[in-house]
N, C-alpha and C positions, 0 to 999 in steps of 0.2 A: 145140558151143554156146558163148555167148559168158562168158568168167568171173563178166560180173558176179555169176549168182548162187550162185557155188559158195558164197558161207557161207548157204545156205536151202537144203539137200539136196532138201525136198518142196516146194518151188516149182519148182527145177529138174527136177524130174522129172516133175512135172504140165508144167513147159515142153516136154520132151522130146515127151511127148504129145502135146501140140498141134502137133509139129514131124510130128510122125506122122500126124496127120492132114491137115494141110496138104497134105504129099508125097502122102498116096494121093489126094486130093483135085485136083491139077494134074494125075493119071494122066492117058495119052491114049495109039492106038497112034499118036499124031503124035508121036515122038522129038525135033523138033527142036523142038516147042513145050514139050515136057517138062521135059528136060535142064536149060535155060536158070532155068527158073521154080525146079525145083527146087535147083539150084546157090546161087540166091539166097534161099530158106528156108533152107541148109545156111550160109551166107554169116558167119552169125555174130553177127547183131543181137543189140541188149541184151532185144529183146521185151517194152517194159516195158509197154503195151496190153494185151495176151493178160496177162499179170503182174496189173497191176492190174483188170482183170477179175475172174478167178480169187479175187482178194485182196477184193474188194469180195462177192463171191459169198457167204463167209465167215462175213458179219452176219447172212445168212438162211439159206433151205434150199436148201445146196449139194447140185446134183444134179451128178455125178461128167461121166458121157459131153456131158448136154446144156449144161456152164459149158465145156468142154474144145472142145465143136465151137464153141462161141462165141467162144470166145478162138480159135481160127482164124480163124474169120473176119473177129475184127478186125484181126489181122496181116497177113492176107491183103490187104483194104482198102486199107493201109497201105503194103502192098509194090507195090498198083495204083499207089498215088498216088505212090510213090519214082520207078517205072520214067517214070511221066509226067514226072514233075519233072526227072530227068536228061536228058529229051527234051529241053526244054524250056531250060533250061541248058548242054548239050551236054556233060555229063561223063564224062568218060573214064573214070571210079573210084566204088565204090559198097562200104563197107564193107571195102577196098584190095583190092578183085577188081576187073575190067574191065568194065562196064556192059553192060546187056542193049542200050541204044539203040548203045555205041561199036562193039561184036562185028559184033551181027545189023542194024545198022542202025534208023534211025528208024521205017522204015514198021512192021517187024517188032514193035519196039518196041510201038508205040501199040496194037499188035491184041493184044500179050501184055497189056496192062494192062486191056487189053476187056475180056480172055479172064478175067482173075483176079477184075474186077468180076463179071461174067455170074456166076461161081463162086460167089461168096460170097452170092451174091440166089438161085441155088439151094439153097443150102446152109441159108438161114434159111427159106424156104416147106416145110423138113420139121417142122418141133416149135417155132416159137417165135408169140408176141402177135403180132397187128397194130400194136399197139400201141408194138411195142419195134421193130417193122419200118421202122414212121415213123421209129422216132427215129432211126435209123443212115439211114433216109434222108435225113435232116436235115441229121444232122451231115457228110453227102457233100455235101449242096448250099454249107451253111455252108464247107467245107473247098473246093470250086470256086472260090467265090465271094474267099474268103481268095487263091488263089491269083491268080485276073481281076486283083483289085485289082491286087496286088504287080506283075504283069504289065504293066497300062495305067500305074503309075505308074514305072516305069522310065525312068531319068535324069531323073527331076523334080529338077531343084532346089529346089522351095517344099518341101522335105522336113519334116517334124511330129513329134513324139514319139505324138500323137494317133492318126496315119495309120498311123505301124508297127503301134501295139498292136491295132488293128483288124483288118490284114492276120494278124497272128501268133495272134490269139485267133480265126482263122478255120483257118488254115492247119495250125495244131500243137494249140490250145487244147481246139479241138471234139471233136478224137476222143480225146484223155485225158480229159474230161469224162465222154463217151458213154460210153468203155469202163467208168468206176465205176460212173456212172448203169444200164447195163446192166446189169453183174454184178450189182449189187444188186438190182434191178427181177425179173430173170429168177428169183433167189431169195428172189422175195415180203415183199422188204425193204419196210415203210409208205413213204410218199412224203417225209416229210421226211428218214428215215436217208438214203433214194437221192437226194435230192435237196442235202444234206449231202456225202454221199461225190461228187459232181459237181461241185461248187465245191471241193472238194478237188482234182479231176483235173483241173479248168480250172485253179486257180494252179500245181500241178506244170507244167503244159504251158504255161502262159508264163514260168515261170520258167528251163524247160529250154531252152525256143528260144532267150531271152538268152542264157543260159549258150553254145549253141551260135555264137553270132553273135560271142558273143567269143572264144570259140575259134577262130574263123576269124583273128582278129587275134594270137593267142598261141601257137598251139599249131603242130605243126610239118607242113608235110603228110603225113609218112608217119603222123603221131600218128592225123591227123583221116580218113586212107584217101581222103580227097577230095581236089580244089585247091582251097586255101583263095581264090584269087586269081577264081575264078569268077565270086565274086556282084557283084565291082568290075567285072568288064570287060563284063557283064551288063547294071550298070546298074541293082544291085538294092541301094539304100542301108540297110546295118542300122541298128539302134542303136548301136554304137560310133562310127559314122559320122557319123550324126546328130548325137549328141553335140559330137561333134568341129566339126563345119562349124555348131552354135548357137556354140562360142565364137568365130568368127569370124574363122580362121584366113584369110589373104589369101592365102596360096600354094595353101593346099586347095580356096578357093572357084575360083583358076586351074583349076587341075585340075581339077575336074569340069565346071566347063563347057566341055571339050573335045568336039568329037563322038567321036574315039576315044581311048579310055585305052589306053593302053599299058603294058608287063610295067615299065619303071622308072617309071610314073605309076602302077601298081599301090603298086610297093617306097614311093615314096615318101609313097605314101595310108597305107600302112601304117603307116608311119616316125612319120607327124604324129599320128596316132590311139595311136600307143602312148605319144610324149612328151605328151600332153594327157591330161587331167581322164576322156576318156571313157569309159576301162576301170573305172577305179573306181565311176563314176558309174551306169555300166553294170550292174558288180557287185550297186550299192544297190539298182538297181532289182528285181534278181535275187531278190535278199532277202527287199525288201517283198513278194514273190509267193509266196515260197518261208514268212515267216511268218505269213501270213493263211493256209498250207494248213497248218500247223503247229497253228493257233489249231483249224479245225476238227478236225484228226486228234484231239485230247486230249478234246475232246468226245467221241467216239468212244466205243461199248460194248465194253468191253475183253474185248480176244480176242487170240489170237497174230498176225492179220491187222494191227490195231491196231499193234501193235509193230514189223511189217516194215513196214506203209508210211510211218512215223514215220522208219527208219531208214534207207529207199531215198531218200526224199528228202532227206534231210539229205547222203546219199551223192552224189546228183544234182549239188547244188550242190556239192561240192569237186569233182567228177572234173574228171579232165584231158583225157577223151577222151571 
């Protein structure tokens, strides 16, 4: 499992859990559907969904088996939508293991990510609301929908600060939302605690996606396990980007209006974005997200949960990876 949470022994080990349930949960005698799915449960993620689930559970009445199968299945969710998204991107790297689409292929790909959906919609018609059933179907369609955009808007030039946040608060925002909302709801938390702890896990999860998009511009690729150089030749403009081409760099706007970018128009995207305003600027905006969920954690009824997610996210924003 992955270090982040070695200083929370009992988090890590309710992690563990849910890594257990996962794995028997992809069982099948199909071996080659197996292996794959569970390699990348084993793979190393930070889990912070299933985490903050668990952690939101907390406030109310934590039931042990039925917060643990839950937080499976948000992970699970999560690793559907990863395996799509490498599809999708064509990435060769996925947590610095080799990808279930680069290995087994696309077609393979897309039926394993079925396969993990189909799973986890089994997995909730044993013991949970219809009510909490919606909402994680919601936050699927919201998270599709995140995705479409970012998709149809590929190599747009008229690029927005507006447009990203919409894409990101679809893509990333909605299921760290869910996942509080959930754990709290499932533990008979009232509606404004759960609805509290939501707006909490929606600014964690745009805070963290910035955080991520700049690390695409800083961080080194074996740091990030990915290629950082993907999302440019893709076509898929972040915010550092953005930034960058509002202050109206003339060599950058050259560049992008190429039909194809190239590994030195990559180097050199990068080049301009790192001497510019846009990392910093980037940073602040990381901030404002990361202290309006600050603002509600303190409100929070103080509990030992209170304190860890007080301290994962403040953790969030400095990591380097």
């Amino acid at each position: 499992m992955n270090m982040f949470w070695d200083g929370y022994p009992q988090i890590k080990s309710e992690l563990q859990d849910v890594n257990k349930i996962m794995i028997e949960n992809v069982k099948t005698t199909e071996k080659y559907i197996e292996e794959p799915l569970t390699d990348l449960i084993l793979s190393g993620g930070k889990m912070l969904r299933p985490a903050f689930l668990l952690l939101s559970s907390k406030f109310g009445n934590y039931n042990d088996k039925k917060h643990k199968n839950l937080a499976a299945v948000i992970e699970m969710l999560h690793m559907a939508t990863l395996i799509h998204d490498d599809i999708i991107d064509e990435s060769k790297l996925r947590r610095g293991n080799v990808t279930i689409q680069s290995k087994y292929g696309k077609d393979q790909a897309v039926y394993m990510g079925d396969y993990l959906f189909s799973k986890c919609f089994l997995m909730l018609s044993e013991d949970y609301s219809m009510e909490n059933i919606k909402k994680i179907s919601q936050s699927i369609v919201k998270i599709c929908i995140g995705e479409i955009r970012q998709h149809h808007f590929r190599f747009n030039r008229n690029v927005s600060l507006k447009r990203y946040l919409k894409i990101i608060s679809g893509k990333t925002a909605a299921l760290f939302a869910m996942s509080f909302t959930i754990g709290a709801k499932e533990a008979d938390c009232d509606e404004k605690l759960s609805k509290k702890l939501g707006k909490i896990g929606y600014n964690i999860g745009m805070a963290f996606q910035i955080i991520d998009d700049i690390l695409d511009y800083t961080a080194n690729e074996n740091t990030m396990g990915k290629s950082i150089k993907n999302d440019l030749k893709q076509g898929f403009f972040t915010l550092p980007l953005i930034y960058a081409i509002l202050e109206g760099n003339n060599n950058l706007e050259d560049i992008i209006k190429k039909d194809n970018i190239d590994n030195e128009d990559v180097i050199e995207i990068i080049n301009i974005v790192k001497n510019s305003d846009a990392i910093e600027r980037s940073k602040r905006l990381a901030i404002k997200y990361t202290n309006r969920a600050f603002k509600n954690i303190e409100s929070l009824p103080e509990n030992e949960s209170k304190k860890i997610i007080y301290e994962i996210t403040e953790k969030l924003l400095k990591r380097k990876y």
